[in-house]
The first five atom37 places (N, CA, C, CB, O) and aatype in JSON, in Angstrom:
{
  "aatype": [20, 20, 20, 20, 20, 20, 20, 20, 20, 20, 20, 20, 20, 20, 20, 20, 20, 20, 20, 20, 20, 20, 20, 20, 20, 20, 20, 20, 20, 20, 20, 20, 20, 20, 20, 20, 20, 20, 20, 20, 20, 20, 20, 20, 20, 20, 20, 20, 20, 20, 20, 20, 20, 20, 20, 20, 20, 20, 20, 20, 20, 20, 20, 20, 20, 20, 20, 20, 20, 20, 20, 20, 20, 20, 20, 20, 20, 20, 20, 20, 20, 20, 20, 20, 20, 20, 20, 20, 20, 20, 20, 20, 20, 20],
  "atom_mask": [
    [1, 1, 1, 1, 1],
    [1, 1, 1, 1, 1],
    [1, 1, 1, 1, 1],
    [1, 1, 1, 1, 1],
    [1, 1, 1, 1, 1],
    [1, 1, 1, 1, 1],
    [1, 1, 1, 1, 1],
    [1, 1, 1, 1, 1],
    [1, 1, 1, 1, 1],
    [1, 1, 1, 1, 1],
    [1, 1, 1, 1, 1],
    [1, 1, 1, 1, 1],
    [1, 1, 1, 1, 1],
    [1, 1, 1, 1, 1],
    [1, 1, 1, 1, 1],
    [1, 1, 1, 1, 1],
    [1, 1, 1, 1, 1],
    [1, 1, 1, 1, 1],
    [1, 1, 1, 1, 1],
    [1, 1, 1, 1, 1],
    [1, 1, 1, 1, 1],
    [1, 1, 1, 1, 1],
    [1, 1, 1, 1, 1],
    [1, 1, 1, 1, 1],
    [1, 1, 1, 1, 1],
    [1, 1, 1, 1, 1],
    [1, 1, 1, 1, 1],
    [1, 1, 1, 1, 1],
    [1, 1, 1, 1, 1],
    [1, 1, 1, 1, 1],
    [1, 1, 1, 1, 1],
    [1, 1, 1, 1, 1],
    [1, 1, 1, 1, 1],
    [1, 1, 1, 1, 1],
    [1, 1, 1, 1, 1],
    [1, 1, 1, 1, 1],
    [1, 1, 1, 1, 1],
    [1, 1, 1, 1, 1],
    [1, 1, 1, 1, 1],
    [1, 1, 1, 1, 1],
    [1, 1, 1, 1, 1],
    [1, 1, 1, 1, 1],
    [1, 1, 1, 1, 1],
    [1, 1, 1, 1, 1],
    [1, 1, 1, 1, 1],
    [1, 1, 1, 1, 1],
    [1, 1, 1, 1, 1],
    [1, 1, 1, 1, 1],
    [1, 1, 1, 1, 1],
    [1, 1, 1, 1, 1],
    [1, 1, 1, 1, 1],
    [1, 1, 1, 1, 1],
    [1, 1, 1, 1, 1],
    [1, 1, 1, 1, 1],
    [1, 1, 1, 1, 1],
    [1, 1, 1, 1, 1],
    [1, 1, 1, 1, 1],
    [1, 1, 1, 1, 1],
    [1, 1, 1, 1, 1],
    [1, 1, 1, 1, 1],
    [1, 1, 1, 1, 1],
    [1, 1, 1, 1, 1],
    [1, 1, 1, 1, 1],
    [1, 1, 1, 1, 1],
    [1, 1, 1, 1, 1],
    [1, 1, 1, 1, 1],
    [1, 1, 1, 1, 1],
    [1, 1, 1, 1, 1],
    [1, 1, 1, 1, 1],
    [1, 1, 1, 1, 1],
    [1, 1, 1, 1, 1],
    [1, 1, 1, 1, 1],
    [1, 1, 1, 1, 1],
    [1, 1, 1, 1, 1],
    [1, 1, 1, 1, 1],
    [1, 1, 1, 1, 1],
    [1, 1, 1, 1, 1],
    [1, 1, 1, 1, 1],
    [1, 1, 1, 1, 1],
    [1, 1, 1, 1, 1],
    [1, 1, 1, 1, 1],
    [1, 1, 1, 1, 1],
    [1, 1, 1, 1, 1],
    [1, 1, 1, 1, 1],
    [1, 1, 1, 1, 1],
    [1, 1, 1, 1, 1],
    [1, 1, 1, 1, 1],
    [1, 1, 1, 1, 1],
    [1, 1, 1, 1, 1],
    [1, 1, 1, 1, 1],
    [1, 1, 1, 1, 1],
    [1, 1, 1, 1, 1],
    [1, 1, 1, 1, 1],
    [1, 1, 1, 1, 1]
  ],
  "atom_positions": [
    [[27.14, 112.54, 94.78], [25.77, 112.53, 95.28], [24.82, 112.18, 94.14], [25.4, 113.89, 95.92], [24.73, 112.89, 93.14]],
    [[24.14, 111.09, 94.32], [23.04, 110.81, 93.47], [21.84, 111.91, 93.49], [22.51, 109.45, 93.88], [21.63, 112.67, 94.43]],
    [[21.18, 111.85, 92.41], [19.97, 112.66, 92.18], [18.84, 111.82, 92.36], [19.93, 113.29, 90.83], [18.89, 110.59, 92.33]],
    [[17.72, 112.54, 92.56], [16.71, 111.87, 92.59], [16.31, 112.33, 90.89], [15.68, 112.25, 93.96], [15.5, 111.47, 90.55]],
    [[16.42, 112.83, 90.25], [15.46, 112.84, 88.9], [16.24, 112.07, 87.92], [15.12, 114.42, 88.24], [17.19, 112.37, 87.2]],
    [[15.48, 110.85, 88.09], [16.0, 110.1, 86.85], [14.83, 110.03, 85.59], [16.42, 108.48, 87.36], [13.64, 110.27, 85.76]],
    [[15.42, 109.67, 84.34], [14.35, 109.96, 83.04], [14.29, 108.09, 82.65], [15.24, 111.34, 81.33], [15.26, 107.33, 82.72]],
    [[13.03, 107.76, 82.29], [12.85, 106.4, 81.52], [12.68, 106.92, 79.91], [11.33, 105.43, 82.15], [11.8, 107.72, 79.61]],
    [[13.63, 106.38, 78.92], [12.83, 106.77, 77.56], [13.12, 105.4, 77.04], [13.41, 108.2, 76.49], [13.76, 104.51, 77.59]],
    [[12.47, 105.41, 75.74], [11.96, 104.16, 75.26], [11.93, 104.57, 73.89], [10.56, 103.63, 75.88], [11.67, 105.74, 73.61]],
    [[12.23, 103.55, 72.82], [12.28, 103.78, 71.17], [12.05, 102.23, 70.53], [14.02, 104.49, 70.58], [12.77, 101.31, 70.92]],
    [[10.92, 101.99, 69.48], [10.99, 101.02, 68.91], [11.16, 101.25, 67.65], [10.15, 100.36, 69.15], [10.62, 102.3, 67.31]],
    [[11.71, 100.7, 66.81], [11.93, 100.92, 65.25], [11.35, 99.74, 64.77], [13.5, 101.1, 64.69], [11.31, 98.68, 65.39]],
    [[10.69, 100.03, 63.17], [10.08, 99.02, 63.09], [11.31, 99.12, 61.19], [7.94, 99.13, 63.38], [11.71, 100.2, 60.76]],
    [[11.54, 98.06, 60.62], [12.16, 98.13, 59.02], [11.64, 97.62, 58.79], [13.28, 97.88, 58.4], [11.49, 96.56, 59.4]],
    [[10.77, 98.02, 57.47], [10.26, 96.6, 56.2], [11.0, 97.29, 55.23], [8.26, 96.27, 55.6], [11.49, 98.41, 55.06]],
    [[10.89, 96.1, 54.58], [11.42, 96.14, 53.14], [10.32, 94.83, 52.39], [13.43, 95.71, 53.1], [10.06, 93.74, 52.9]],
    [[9.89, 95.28, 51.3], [9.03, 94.36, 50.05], [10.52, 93.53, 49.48], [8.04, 95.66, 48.42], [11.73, 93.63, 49.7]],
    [[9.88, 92.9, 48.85], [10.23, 91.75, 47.99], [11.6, 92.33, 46.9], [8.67, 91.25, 47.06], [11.42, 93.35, 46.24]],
    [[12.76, 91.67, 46.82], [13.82, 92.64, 46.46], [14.99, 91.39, 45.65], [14.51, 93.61, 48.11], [15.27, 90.34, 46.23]],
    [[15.29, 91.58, 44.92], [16.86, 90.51, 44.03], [17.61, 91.23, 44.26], [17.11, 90.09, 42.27], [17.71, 92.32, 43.69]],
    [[18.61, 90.66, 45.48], [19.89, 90.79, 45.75], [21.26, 91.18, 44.37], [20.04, 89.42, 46.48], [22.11, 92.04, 44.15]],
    [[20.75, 89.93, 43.73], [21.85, 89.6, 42.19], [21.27, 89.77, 41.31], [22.47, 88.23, 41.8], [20.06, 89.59, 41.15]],
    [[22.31, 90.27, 40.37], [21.28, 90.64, 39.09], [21.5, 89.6, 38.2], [21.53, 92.11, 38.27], [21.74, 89.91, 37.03]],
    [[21.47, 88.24, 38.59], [20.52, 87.29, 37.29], [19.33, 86.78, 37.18], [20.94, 86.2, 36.98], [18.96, 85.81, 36.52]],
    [[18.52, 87.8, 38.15], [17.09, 87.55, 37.68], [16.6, 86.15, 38.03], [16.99, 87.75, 36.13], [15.47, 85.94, 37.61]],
    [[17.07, 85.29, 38.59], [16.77, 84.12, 39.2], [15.42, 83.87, 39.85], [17.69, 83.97, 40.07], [15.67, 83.81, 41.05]],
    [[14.61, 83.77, 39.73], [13.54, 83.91, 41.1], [13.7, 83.04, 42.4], [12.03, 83.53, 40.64], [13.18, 83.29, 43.48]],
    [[14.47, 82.03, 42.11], [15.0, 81.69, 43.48], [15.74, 82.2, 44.04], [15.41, 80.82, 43.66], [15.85, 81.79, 45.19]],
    [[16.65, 83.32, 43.63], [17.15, 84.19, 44.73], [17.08, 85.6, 45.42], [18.03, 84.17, 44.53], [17.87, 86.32, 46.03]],
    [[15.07, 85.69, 44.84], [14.2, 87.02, 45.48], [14.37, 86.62, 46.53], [12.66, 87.39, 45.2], [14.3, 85.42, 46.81]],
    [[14.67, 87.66, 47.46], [14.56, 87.84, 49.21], [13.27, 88.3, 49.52], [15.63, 89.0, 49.94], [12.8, 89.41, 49.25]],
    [[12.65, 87.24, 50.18], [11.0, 88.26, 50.5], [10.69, 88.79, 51.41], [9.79, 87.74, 50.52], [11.4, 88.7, 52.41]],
    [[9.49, 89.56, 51.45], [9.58, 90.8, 52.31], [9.5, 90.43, 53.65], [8.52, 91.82, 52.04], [8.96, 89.4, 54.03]],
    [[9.97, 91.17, 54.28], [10.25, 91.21, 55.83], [10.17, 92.73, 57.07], [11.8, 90.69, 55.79], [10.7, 93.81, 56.83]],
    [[9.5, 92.44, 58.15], [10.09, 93.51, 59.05], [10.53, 93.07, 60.09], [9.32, 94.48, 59.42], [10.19, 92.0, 60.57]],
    [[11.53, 94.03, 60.68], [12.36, 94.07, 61.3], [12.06, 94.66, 62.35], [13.18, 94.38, 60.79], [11.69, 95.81, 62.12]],
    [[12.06, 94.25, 63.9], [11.8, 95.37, 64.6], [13.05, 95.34, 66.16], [9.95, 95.25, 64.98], [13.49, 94.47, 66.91]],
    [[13.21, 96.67, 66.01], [14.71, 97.0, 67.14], [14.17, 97.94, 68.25], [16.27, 98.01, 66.26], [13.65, 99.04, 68.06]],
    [[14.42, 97.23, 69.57], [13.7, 98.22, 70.85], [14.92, 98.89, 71.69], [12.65, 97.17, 72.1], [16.06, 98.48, 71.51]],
    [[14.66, 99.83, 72.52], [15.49, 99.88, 73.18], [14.92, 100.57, 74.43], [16.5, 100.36, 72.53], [13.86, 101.06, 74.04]],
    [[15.09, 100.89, 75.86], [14.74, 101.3, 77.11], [16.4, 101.31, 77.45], [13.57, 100.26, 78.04], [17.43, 100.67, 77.2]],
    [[15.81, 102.75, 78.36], [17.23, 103.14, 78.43], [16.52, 104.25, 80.37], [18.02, 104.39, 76.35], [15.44, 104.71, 80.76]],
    [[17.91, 104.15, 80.91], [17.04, 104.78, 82.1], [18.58, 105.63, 82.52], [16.15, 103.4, 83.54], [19.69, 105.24, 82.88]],
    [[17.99, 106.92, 82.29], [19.0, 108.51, 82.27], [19.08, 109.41, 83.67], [18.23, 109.76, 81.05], [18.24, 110.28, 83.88]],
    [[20.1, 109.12, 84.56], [20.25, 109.76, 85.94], [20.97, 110.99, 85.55], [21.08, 108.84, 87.11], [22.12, 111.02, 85.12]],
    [[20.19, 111.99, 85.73], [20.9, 113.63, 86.11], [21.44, 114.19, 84.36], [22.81, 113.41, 87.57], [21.98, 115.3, 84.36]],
    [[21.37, 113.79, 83.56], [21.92, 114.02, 82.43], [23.12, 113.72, 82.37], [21.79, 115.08, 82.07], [23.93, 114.2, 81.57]],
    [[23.45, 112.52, 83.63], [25.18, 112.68, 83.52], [25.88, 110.95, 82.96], [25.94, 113.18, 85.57], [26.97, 110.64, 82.49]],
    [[24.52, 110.07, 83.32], [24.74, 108.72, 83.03], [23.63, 108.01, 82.78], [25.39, 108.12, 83.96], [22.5, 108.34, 83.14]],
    [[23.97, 106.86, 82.05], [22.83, 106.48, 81.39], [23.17, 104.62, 81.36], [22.7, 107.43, 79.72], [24.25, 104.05, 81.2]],
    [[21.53, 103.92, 81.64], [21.57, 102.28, 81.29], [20.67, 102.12, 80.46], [21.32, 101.23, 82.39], [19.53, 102.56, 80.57]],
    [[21.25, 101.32, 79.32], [20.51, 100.96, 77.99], [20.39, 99.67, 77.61], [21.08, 101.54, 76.89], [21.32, 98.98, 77.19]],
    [[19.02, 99.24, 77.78], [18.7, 97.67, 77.35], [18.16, 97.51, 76.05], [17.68, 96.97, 78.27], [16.96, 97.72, 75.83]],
    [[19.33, 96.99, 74.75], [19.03, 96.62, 73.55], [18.48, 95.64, 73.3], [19.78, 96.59, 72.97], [18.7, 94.66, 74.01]],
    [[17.42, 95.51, 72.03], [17.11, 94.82, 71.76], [17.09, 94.63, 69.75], [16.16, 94.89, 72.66], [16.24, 95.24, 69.1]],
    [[18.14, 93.73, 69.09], [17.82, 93.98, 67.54], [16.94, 93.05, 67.2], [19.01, 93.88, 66.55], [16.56, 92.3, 68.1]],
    [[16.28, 92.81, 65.54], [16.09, 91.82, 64.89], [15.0, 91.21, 66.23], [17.58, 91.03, 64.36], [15.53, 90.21, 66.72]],
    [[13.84, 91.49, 66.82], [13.31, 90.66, 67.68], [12.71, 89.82, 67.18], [12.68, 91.1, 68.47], [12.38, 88.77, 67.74]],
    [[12.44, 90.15, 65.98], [11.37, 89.17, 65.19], [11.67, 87.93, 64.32], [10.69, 89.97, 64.27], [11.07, 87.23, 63.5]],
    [[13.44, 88.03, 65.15], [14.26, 86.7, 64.42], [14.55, 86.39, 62.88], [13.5, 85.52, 64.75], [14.78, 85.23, 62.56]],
    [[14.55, 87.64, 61.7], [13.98, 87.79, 60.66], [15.85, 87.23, 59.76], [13.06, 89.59, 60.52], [16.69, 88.08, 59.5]],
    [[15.99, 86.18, 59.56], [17.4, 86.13, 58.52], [17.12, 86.64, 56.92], [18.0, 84.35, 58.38], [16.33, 86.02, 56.21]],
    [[17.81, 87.77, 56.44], [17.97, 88.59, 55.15], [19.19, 88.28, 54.5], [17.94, 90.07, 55.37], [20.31, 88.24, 55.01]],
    [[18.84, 88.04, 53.18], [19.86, 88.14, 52.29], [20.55, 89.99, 51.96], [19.12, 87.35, 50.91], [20.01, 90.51, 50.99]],
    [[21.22, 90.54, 52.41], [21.19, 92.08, 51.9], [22.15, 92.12, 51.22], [21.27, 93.23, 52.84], [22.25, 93.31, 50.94]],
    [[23.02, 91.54, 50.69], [24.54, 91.62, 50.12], [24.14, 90.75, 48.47], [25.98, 90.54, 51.43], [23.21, 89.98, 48.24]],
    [[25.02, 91.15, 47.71], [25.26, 90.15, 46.42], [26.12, 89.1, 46.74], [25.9, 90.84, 45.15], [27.1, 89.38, 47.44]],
    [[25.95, 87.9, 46.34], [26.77, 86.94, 46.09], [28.02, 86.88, 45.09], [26.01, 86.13, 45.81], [29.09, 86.3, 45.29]],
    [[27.67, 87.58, 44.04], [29.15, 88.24, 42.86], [30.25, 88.32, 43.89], [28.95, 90.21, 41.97], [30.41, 88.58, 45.08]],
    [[31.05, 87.89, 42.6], [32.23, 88.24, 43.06], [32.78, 89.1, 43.44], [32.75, 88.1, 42.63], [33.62, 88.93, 44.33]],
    [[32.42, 90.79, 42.74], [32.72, 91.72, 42.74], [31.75, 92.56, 43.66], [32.92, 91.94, 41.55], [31.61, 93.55, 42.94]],
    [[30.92, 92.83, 44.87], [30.04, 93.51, 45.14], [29.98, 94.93, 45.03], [29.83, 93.19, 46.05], [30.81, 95.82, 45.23]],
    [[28.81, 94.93, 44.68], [28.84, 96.64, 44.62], [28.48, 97.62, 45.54], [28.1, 97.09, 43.72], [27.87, 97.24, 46.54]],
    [[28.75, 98.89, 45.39], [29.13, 99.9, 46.74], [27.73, 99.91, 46.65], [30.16, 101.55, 46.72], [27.53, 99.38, 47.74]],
    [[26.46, 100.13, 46.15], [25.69, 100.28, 46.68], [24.82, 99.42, 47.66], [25.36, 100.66, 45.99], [24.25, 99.84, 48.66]],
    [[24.84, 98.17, 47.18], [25.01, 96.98, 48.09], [25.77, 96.95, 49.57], [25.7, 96.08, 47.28], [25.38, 96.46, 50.63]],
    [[26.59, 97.43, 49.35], [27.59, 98.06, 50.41], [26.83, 98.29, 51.36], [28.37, 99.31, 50.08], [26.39, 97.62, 52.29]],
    [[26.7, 99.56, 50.95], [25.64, 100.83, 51.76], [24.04, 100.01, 52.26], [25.16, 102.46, 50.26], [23.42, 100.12, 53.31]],
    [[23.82, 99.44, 51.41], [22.15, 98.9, 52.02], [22.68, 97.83, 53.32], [20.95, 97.72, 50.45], [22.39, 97.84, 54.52]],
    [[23.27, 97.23, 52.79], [24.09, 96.0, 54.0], [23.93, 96.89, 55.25], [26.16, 95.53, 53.71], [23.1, 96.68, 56.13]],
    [[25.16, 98.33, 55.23], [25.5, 98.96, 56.88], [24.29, 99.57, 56.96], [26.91, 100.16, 57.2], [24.02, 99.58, 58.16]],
    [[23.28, 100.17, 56.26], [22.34, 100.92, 57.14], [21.09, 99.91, 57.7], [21.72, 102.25, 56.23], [20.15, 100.21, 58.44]],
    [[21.5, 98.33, 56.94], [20.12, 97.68, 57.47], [20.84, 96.87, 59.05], [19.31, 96.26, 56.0], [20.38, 96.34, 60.06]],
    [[21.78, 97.1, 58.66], [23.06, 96.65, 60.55], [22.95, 97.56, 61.48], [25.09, 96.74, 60.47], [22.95, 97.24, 62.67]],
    [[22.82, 98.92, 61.04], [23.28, 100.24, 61.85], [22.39, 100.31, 62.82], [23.32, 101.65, 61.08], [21.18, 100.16, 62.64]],
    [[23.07, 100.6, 64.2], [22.17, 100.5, 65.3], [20.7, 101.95, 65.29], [23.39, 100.61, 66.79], [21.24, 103.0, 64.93]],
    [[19.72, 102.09, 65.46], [18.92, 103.12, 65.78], [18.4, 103.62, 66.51], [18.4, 103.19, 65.5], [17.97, 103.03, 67.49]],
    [[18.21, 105.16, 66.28], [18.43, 105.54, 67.67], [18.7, 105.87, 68.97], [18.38, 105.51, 67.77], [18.1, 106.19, 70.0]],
    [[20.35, 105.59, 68.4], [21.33, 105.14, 69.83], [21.58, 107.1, 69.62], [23.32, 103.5, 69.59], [21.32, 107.84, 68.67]],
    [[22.11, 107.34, 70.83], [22.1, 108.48, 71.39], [23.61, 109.02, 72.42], [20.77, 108.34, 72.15], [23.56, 108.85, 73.64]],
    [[24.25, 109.34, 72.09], [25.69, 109.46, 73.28], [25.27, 110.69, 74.03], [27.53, 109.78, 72.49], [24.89, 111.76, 73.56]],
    [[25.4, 110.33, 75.29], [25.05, 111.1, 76.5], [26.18, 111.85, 77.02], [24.54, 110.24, 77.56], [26.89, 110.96, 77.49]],
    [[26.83, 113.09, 77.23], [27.69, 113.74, 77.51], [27.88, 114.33, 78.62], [27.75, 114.32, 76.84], [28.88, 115.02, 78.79]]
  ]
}
């Protein structure tokens, strides 16, 4: 049996980041400049038991350098890469 109380929620994220060198040879042609990022999502929640979620990433079409080019990359590089990928705000419904 369906419910009648369904929930609408809604989340926009917005990322900037300033002006940043990926590699460390100091190049100025390979400063990444600043950018934001913005990720939406609407999502519409029946009974607390199921849920439809319309994503949206990157709306603002924004291409980033986030990684080193070296050969060797480094873990912290790593880490900036997955959290500027990582979805937000996502939520598992139980």
């Amino acid at each position: 049996m369906l419910s009648p109380r369904f929930e609408v929620r809604a989340s926009l994220d917005l990322q900037y980041s300033d002006d940043y060198q990926p590699v460390d040879d100091n190049d100025p042609a390979n400063i990444q400049d600043a950018f934001t990022k913005i990720n939406a999502r609407v999502e519409l929640v029946g009974d607390d038991r199921w849920s439809v979620a319309l994503l949206g990433k990157n709306l603002t079409d924004e291409t980033v350098s986030n990684r080193s080019t070296a050969a060797e990359p480094r873990n912290t590089m790593r880490a900036c890469s997955s959290m500027i990928d990582a979805p937000v705000g996502l939520k598992r419904i139980q």
